[in-house]
N, CA, C and O atoms as a Tripos MOL2 file, in Angstrom:
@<TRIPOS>MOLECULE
protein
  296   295    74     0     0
PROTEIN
NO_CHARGES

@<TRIPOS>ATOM
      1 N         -19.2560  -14.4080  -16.1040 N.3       1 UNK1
      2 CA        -17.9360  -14.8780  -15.7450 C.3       1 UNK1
      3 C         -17.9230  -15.1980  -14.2550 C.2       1 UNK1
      4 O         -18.3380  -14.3860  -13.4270 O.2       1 UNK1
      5 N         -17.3290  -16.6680  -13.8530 N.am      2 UNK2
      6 CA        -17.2250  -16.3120  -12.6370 C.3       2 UNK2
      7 C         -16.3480  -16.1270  -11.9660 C.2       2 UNK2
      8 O         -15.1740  -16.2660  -12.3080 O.2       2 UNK2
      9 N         -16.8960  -15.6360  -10.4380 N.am      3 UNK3
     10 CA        -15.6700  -14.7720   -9.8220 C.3       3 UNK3
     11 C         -14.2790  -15.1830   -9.5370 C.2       3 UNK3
     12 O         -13.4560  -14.2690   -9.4910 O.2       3 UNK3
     13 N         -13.8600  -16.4100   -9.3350 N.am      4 UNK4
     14 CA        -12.8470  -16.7290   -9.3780 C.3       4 UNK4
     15 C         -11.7670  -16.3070  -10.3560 C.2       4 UNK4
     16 O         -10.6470  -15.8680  -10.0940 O.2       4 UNK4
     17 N         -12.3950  -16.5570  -11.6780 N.am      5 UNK5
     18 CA        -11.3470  -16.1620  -12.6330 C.3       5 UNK5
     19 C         -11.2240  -14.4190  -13.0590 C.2       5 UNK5
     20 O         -10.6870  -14.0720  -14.1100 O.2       5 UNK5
     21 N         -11.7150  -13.5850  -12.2270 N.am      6 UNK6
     22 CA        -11.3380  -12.8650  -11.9360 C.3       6 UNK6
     23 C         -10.0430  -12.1730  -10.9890 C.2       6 UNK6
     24 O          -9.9300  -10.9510  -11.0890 O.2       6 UNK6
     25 N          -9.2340  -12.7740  -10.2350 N.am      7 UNK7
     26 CA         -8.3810  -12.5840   -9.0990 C.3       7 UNK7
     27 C          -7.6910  -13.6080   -9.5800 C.2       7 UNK7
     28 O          -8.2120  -14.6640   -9.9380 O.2       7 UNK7
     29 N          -6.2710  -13.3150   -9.6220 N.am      8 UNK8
     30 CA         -5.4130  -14.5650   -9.9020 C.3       8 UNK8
     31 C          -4.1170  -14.6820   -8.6790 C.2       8 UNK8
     32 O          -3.1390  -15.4200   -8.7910 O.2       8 UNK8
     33 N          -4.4630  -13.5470   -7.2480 N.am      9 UNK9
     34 CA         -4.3000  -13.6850   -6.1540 C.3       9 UNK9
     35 C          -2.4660  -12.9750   -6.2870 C.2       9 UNK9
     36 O          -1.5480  -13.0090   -5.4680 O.2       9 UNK9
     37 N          -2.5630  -12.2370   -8.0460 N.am     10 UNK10
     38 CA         -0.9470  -11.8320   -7.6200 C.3      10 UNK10
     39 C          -1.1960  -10.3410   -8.1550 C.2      10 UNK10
     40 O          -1.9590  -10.5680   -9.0950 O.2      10 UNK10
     41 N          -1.0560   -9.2900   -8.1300 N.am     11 UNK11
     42 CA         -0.7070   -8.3800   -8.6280 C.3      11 UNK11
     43 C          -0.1410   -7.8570  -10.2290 C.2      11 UNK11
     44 O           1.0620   -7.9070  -10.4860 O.2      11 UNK11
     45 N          -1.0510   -7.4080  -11.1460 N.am     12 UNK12
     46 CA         -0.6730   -7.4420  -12.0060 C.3      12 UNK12
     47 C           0.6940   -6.4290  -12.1370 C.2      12 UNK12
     48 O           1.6810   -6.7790  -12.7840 O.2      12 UNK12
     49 N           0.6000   -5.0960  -11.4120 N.am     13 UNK13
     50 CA          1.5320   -4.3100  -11.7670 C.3      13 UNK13
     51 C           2.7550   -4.6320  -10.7800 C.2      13 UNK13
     52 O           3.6350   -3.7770  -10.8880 O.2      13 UNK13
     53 N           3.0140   -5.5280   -9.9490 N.am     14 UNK14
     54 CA          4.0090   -6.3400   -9.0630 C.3      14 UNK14
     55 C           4.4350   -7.3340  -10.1090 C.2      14 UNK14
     56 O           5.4790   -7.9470   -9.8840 O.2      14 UNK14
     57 N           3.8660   -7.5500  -11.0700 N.am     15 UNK15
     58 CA          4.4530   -8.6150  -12.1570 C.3      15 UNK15
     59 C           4.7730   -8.1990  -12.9540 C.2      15 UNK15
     60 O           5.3830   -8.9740  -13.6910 O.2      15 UNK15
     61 N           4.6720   -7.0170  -13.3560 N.am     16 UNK16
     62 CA          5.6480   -5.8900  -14.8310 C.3      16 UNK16
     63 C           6.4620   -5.2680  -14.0380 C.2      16 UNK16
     64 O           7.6140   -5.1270  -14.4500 O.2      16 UNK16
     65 N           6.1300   -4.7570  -12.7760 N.am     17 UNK17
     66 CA          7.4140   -3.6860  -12.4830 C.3      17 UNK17
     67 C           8.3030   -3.7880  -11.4400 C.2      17 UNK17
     68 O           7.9560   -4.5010  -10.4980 O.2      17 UNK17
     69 N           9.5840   -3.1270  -11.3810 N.am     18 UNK18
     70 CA         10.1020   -3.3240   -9.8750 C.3      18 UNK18
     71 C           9.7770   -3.8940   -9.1340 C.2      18 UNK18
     72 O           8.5640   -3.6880   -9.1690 O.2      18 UNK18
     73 N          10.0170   -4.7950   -8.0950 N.am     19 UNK19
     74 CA          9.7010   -4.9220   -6.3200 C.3      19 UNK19
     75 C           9.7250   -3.4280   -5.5860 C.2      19 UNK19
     76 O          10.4920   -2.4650   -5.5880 O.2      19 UNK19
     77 N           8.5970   -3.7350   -5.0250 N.am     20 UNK20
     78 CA          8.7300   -2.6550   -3.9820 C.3      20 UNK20
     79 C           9.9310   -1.8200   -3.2250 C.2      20 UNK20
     80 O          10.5360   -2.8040   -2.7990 O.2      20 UNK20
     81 N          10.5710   -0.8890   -2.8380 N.am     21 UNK21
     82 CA         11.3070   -0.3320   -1.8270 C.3      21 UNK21
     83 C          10.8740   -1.3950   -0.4950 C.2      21 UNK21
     84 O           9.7890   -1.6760    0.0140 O.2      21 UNK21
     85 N          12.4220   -1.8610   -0.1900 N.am     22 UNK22
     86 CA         12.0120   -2.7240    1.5780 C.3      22 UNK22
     87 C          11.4360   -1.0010    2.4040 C.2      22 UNK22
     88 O          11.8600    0.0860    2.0100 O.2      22 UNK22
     89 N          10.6600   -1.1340    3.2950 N.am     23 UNK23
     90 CA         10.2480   -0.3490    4.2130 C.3      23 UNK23
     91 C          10.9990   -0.7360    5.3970 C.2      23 UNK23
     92 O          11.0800   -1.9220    5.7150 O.2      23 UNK23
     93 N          11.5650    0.2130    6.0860 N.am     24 UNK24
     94 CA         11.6430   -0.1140    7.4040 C.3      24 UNK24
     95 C          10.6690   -0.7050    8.6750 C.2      24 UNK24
     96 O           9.6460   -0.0320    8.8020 O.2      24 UNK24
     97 N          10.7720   -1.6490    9.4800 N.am     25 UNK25
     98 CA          9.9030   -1.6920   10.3120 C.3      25 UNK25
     99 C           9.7890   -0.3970   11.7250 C.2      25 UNK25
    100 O          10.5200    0.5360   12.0560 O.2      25 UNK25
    101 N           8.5890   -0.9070   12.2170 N.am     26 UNK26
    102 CA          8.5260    0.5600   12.6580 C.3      26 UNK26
    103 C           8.6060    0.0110   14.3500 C.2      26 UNK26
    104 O           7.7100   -0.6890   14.8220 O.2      26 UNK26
    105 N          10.0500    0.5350   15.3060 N.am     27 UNK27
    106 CA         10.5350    0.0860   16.0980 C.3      27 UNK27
    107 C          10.3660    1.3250   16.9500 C.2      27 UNK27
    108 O          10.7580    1.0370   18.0810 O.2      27 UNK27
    109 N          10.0000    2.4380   16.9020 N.am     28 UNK28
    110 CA         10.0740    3.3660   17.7040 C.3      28 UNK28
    111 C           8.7630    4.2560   17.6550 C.2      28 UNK28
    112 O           7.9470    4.0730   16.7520 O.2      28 UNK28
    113 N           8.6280    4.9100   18.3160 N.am     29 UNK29
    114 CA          7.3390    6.1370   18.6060 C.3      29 UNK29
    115 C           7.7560    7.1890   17.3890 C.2      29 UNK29
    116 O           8.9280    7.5620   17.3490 O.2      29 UNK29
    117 N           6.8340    7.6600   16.4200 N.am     30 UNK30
    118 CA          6.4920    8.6390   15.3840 C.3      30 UNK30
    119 C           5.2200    9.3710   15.9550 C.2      30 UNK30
    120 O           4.2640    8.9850   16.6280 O.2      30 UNK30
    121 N           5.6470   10.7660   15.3370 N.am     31 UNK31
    122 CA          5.2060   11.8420   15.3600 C.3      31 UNK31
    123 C           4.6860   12.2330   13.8980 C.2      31 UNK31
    124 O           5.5050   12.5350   13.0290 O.2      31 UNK31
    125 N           3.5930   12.2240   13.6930 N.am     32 UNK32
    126 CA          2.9200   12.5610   12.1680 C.3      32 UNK32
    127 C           1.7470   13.1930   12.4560 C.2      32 UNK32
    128 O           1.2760   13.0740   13.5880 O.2      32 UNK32
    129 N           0.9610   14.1180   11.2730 N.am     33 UNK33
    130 CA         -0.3320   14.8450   11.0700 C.3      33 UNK33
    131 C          -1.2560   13.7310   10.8120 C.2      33 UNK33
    132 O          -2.2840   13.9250   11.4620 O.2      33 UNK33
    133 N          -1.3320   12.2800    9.9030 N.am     34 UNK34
    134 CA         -1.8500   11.3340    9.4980 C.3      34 UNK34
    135 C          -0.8690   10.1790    9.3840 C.2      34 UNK34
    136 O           0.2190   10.0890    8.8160 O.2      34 UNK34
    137 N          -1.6880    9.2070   10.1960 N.am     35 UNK35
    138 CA         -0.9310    7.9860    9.8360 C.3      35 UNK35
    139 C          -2.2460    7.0420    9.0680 C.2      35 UNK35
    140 O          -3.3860    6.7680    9.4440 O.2      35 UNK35
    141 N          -1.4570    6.7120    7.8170 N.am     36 UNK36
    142 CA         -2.5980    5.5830    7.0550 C.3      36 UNK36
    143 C          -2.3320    4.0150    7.4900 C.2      36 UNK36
    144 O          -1.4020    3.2900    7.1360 O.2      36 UNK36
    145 N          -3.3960    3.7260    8.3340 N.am     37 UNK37
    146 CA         -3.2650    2.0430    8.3690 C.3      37 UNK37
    147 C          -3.6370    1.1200    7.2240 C.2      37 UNK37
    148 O          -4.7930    0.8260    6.9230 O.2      37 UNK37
    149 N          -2.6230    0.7260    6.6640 N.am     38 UNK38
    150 CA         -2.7520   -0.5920    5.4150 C.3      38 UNK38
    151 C          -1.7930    0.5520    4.6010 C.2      38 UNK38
    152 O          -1.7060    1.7790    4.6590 O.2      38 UNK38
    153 N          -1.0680   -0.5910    3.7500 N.am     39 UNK39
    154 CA         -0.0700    0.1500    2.2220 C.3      39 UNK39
    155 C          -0.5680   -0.6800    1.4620 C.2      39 UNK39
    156 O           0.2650   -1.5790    1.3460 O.2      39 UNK39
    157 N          -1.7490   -0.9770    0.6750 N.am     40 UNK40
    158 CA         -2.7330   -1.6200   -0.0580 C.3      40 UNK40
    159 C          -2.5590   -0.3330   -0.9870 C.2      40 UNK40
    160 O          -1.7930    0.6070   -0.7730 O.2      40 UNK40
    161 N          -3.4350   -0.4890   -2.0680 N.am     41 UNK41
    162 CA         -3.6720    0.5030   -3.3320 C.3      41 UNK41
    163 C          -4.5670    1.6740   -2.6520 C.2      41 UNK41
    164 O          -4.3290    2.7600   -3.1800 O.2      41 UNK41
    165 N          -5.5770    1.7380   -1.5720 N.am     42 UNK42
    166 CA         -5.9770    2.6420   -1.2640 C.3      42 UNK42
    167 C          -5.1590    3.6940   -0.6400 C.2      42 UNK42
    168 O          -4.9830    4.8580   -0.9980 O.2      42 UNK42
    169 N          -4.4720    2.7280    0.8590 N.am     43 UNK43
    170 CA         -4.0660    3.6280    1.4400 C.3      43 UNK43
    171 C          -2.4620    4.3490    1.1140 C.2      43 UNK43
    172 O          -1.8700    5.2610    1.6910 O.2      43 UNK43
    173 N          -2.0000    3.3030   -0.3320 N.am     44 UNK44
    174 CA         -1.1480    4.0900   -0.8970 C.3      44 UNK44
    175 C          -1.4460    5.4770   -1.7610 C.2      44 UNK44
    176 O          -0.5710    6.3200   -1.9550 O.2      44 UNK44
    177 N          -2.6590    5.5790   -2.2000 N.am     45 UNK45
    178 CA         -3.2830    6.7670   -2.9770 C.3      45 UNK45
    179 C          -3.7620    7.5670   -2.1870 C.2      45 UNK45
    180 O          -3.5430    8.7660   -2.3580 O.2      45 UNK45
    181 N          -4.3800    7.2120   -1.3350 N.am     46 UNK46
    182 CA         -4.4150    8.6960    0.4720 C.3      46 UNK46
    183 C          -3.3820    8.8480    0.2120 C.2      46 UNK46
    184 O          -3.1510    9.4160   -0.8550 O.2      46 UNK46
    185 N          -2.1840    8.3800    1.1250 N.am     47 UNK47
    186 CA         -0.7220    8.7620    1.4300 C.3      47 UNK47
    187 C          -0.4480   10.0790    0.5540 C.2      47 UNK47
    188 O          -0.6050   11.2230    0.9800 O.2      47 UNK47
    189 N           0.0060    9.7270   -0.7950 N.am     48 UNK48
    190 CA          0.2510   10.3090   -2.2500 C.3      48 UNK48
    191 C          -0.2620   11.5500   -1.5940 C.2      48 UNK48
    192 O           0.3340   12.1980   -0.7340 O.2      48 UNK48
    193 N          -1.4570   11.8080   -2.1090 N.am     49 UNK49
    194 CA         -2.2560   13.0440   -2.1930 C.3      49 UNK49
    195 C          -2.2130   13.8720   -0.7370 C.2      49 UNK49
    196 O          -2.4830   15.0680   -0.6300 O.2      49 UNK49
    197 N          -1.7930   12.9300    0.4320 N.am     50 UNK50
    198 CA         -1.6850   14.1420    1.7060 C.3      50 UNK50
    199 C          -0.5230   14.4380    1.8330 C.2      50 UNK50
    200 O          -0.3760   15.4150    2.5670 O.2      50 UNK50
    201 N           0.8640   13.8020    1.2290 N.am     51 UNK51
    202 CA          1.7310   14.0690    0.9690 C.3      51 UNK51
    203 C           2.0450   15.4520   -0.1730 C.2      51 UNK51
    204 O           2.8830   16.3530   -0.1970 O.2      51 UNK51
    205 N           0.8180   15.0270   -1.1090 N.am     52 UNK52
    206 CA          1.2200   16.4370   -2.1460 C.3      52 UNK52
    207 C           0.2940   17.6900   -1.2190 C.2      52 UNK52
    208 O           0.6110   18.8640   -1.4100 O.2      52 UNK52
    209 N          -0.9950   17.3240   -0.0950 N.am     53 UNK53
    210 CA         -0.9250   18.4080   -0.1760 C.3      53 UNK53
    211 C           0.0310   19.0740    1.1940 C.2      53 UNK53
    212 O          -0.4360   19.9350    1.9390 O.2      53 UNK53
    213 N           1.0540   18.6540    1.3080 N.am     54 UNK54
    214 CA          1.6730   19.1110    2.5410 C.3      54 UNK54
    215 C           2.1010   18.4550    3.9930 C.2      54 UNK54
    216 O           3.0190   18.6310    4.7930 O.2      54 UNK54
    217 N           0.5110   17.2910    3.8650 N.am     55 UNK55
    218 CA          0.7100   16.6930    5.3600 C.3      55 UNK55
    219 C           1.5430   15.6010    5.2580 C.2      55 UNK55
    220 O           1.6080   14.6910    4.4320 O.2      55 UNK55
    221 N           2.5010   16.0040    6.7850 N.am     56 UNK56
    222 CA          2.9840   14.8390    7.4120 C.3      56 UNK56
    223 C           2.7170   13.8060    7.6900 C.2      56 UNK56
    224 O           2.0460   13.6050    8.7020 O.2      56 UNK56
    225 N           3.2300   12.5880    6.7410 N.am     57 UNK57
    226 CA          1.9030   11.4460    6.7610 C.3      57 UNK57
    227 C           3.0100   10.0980    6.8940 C.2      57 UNK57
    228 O           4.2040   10.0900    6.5940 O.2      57 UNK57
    229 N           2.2450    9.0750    7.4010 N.am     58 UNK58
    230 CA          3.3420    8.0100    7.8780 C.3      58 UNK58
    231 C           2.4290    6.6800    7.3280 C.2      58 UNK58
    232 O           1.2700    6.7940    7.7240 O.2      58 UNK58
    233 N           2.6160    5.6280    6.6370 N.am     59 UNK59
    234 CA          1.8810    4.6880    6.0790 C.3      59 UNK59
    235 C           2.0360    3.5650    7.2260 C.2      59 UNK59
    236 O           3.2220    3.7900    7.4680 O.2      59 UNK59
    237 N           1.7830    2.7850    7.8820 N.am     60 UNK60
    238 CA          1.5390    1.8650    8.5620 C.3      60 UNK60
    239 C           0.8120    0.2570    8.1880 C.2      60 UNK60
    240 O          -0.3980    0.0860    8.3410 O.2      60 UNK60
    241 N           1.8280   -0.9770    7.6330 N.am     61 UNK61
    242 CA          1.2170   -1.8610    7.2210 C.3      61 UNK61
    243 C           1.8670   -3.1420    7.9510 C.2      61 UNK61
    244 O           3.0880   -3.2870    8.0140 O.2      61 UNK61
    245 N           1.0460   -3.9610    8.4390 N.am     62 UNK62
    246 CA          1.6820   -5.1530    9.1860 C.3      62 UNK62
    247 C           2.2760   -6.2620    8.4500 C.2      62 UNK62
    248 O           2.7720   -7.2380    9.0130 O.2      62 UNK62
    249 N           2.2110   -6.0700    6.9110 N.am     63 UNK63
    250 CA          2.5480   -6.9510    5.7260 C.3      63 UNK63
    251 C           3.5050   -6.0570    4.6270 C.2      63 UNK63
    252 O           3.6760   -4.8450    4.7600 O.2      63 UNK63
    253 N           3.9440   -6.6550    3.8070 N.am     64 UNK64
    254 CA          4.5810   -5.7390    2.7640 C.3      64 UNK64
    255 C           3.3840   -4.7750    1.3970 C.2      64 UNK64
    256 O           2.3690   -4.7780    0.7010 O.2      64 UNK64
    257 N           4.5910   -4.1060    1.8490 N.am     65 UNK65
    258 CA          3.4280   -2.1850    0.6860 C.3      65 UNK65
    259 C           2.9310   -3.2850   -0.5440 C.2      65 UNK65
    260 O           3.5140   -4.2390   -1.0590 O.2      65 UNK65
    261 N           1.5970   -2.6960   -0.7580 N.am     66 UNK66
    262 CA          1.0180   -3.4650   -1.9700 C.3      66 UNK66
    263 C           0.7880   -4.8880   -1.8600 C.2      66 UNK66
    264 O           1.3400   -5.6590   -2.6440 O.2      66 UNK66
    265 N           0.1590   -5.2180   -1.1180 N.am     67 UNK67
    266 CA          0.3510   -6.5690   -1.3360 C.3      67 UNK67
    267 C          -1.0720   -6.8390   -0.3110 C.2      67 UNK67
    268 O          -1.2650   -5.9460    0.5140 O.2      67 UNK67
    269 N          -2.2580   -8.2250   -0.3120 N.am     68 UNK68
    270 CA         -3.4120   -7.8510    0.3050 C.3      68 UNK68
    271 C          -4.5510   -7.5690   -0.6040 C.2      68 UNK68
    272 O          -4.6090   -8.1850   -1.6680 O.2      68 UNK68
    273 N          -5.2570   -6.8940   -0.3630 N.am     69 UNK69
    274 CA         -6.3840   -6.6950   -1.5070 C.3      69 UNK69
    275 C          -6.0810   -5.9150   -2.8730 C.2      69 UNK69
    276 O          -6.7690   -5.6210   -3.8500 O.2      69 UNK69
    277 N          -4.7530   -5.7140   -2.5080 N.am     70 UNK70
    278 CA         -4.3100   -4.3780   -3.7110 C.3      70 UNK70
    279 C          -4.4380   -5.7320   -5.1660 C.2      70 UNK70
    280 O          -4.5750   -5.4210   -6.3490 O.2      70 UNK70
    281 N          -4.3650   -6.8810   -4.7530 N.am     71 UNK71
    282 CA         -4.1140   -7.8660   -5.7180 C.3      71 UNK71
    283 C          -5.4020   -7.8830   -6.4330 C.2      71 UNK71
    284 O          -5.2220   -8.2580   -7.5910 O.2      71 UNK71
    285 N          -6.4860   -7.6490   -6.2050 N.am     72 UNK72
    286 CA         -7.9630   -8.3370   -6.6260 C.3      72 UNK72
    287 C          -8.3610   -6.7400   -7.1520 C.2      72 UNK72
    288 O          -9.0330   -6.5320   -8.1620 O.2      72 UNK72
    289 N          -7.8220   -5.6830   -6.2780 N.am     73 UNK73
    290 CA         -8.1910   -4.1110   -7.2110 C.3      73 UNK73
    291 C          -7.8100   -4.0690   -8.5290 C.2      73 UNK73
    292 O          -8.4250   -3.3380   -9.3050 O.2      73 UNK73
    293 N          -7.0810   -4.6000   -8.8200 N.am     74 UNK74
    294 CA         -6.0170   -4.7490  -10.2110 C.3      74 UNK74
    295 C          -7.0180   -5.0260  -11.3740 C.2      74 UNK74
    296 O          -6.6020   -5.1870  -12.5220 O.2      74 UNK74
@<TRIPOS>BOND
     1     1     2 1
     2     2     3 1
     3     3     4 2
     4     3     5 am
     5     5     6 1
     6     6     7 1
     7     7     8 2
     8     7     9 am
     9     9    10 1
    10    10    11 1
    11    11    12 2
    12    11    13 am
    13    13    14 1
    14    14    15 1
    15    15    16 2
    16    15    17 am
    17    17    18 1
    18    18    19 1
    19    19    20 2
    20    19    21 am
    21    21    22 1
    22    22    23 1
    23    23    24 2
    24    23    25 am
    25    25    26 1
    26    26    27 1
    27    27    28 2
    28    27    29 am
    29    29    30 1
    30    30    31 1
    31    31    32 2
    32    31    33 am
    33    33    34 1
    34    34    35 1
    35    35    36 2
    36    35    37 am
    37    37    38 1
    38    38    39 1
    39    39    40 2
    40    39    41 am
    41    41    42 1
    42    42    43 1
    43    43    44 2
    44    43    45 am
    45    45    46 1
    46    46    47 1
    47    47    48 2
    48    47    49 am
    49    49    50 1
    50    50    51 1
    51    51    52 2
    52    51    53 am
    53    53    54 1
    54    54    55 1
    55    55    56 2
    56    55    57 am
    57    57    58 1
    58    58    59 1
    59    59    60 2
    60    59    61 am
    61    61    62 1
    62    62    63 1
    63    63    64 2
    64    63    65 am
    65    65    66 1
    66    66    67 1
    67    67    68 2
    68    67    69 am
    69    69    70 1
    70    70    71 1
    71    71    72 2
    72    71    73 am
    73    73    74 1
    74    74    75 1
    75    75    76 2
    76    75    77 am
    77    77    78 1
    78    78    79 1
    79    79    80 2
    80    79    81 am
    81    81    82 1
    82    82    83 1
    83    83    84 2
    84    83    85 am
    85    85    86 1
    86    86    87 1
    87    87    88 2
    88    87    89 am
    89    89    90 1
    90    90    91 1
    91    91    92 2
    92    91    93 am
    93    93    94 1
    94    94    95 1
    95    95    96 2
    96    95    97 am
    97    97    98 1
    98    98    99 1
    99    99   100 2
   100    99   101 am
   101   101   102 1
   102   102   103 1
   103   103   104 2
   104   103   105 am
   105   105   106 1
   106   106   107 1
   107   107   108 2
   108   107   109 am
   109   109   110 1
   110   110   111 1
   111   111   112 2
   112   111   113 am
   113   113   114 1
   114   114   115 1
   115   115   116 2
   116   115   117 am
   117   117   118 1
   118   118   119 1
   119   119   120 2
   120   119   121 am
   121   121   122 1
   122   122   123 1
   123   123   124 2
   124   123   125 am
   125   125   126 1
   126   126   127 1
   127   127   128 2
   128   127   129 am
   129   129   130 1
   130   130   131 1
   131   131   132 2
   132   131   133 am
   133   133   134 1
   134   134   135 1
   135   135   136 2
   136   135   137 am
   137   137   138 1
   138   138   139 1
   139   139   140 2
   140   139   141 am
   141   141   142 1
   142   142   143 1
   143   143   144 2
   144   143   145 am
   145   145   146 1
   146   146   147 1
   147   147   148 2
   148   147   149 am
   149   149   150 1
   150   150   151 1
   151   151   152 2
   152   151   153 am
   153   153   154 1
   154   154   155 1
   155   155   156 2
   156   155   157 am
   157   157   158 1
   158   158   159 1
   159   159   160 2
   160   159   161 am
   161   161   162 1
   162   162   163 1
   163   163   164 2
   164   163   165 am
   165   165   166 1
   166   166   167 1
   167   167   168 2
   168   167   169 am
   169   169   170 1
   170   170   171 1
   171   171   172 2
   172   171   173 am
   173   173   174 1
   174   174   175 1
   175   175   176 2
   176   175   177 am
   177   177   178 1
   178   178   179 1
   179   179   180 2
   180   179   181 am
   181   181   182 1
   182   182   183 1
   183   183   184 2
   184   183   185 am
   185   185   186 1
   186   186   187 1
   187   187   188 2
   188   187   189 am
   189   189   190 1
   190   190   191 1
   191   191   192 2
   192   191   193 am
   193   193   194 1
   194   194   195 1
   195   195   196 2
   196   195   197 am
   197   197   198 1
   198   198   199 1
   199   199   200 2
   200   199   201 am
   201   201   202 1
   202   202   203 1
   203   203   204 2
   204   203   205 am
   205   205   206 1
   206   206   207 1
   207   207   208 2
   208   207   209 am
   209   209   210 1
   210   210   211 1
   211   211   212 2
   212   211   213 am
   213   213   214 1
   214   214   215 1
   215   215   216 2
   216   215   217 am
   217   217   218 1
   218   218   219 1
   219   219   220 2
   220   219   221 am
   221   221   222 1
   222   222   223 1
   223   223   224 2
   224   223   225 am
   225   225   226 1
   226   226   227 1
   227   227   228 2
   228   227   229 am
   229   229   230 1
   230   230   231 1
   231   231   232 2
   232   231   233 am
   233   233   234 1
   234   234   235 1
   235   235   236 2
   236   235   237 am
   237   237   238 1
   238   238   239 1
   239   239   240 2
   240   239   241 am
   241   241   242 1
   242   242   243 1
   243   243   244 2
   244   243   245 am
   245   245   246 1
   246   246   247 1
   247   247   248 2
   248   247   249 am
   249   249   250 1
   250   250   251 1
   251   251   252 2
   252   251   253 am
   253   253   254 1
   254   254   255 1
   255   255   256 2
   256   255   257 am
   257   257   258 1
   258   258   259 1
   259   259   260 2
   260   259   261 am
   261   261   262 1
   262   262   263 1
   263   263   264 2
   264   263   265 am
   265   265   266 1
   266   266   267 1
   267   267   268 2
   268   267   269 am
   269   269   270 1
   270   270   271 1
   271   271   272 2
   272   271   273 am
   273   273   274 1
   274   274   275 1
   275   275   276 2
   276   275   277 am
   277   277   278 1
   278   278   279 1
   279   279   280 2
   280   279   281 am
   281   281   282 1
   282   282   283 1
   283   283   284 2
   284   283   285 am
   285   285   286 1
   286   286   287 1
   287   287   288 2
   288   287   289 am
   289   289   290 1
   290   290   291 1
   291   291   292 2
   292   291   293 am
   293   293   294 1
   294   294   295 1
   295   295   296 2
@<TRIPOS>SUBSTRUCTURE
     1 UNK1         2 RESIDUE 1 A UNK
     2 UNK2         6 RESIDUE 1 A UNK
     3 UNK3        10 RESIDUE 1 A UNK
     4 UNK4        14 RESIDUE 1 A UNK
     5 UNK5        18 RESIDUE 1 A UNK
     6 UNK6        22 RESIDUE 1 A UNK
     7 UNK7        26 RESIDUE 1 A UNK
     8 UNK8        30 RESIDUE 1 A UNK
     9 UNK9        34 RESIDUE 1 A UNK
    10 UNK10       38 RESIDUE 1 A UNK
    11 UNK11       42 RESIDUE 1 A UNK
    12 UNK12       46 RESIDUE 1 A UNK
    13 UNK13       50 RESIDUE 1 A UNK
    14 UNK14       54 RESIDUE 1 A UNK
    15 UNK15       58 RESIDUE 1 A UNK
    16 UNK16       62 RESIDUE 1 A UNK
    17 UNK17       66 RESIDUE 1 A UNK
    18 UNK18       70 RESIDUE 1 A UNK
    19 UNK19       74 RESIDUE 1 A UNK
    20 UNK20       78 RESIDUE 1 A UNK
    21 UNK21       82 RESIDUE 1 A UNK
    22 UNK22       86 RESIDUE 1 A UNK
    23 UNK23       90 RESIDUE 1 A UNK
    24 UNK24       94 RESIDUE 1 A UNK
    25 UNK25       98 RESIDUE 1 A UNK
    26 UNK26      102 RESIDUE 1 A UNK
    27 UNK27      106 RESIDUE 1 A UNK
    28 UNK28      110 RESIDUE 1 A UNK
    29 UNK29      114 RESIDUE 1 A UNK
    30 UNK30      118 RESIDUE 1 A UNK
    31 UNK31      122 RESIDUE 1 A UNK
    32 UNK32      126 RESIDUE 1 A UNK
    33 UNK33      130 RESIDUE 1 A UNK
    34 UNK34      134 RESIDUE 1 A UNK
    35 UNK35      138 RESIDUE 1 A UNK
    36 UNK36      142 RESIDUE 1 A UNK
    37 UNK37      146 RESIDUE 1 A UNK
    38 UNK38      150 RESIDUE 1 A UNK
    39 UNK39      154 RESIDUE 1 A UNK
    40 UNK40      158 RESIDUE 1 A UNK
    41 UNK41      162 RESIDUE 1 A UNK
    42 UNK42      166 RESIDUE 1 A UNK
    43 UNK43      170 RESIDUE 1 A UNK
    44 UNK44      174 RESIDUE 1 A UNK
    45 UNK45      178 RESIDUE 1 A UNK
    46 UNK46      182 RESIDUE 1 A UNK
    47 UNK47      186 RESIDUE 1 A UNK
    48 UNK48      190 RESIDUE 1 A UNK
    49 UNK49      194 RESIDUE 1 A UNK
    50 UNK50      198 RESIDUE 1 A UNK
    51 UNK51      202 RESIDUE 1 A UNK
    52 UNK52      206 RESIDUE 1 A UNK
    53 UNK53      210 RESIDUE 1 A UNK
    54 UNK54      214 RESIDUE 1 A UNK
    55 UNK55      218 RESIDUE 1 A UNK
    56 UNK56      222 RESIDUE 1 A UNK
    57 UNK57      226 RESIDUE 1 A UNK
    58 UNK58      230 RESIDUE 1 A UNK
    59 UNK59      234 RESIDUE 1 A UNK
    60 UNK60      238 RESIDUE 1 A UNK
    61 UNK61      242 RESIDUE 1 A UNK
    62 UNK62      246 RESIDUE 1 A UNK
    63 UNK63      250 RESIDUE 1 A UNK
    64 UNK64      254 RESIDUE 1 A UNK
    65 UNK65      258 RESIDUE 1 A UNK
    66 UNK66      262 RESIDUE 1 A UNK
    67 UNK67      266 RESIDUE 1 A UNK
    68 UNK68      270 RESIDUE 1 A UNK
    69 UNK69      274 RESIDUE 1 A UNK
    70 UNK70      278 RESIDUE 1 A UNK
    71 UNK71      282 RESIDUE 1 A UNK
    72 UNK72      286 RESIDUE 1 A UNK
    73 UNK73      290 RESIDUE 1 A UNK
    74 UNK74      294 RESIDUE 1 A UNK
């Protein structure tokens, strides 16, 4: 198969479910234990898990959550 028709450049689970929560932009100085750069599928699944285990964690993305390579992980 080739690779092209693999990636159809949209998100499959952005096309069954909800839109995202708008995020606030980030206009001021934060204080966190971890900040994750990118809200892609990875660094939304870090987040998750340092969140369950306790840490203060702040996601950081210059584009909207999910959106980026999270499309081609799918």
């Amino acid at each position: 198969m080739h690779q092209s028709s693999l990636r159809s450049g949209a998100s499959y689970w952005r096309a069954i479910g909800e839109p995202p929560a708008a995020c606030p932009e980030l206009d001021q100085d934060l204080t966190c234990e971890a900040a994750v750069i990118g809200g892609g599928i990875t660094g939304e699944l870090v987040s998750y898990f340092l969140v369950q285990a306790g840490v203060d964690t702040v996601i950081v993305d210059r584009e909207e959550m999910g959106t980026g390579s999270t499309a081609a992980s799918t």
